[in-house]
C-alpha positions as CSV (number, residue, x, y, z in Angstrom):
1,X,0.0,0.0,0.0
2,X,2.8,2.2,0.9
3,X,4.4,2.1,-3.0
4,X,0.7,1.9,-4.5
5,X,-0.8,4.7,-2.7
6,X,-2.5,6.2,-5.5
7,X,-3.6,2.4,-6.9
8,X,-7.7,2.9,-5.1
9,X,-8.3,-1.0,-5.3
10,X,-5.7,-1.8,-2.9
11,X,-7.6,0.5,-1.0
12,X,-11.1,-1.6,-1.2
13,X,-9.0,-4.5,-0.2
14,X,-7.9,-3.2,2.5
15,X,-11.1,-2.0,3.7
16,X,-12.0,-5.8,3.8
17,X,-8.5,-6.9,6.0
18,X,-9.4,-4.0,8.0
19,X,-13.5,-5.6,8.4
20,X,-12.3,-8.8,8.8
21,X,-10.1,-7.9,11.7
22,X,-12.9,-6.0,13.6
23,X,-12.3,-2.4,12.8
24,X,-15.3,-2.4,11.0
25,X,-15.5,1.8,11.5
26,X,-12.3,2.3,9.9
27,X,-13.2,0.0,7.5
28,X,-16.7,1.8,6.2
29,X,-14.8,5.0,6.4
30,X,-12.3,4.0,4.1
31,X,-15.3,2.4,1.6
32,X,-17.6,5.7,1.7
33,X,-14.3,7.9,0.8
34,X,-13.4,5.7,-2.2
35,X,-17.5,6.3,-2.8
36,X,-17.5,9.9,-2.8
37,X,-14.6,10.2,-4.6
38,X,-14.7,7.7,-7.5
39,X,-18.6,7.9,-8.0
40,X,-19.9,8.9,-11.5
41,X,-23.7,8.6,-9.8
42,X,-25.0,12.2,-9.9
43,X,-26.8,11.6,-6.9
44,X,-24.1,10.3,-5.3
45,X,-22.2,13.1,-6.2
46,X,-24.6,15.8,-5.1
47,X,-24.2,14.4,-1.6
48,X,-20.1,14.2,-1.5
49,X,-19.1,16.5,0.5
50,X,-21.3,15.5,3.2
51,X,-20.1,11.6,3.2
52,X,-16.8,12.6,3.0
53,X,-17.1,14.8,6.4
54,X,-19.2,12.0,8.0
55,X,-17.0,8.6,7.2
56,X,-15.4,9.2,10.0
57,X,-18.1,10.2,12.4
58,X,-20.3,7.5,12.1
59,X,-20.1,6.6,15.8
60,X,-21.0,9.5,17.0
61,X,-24.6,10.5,18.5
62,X,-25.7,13.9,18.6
63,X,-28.2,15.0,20.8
């Protein structure tokens, strides 16, 4: 990963090895990026911004 950076399905993969090894937050995070930024789904795209500021928040519960 560190020499293929840039190469985005090492970085689904590894969304997986980090699933599989129970960081399942870290792992959705990493999947909703490669969404928002590799999406050609206009709606998708409309709301990119926004699931790019929340990947990493899904935990958290506002009140």
């Amino acid at each position: 990963m560190n020499e293929f950076s840039d190469y985005r399905p090492f970085r689904v993969f590894y969304a997986m090895v980090l699933y599989n090894l129970g960081e399942h937050g870290k792992a959705m995070q990493g999947l909703l990026m490669e969404l928002a930024e590799t999406t050609s789904d206009l709606p998708i795209k409309d709301y990119s911004s926004s699931i790019q500021y929340y990947a990493d928040k899904l935990d958290q519960i506002e009140a």
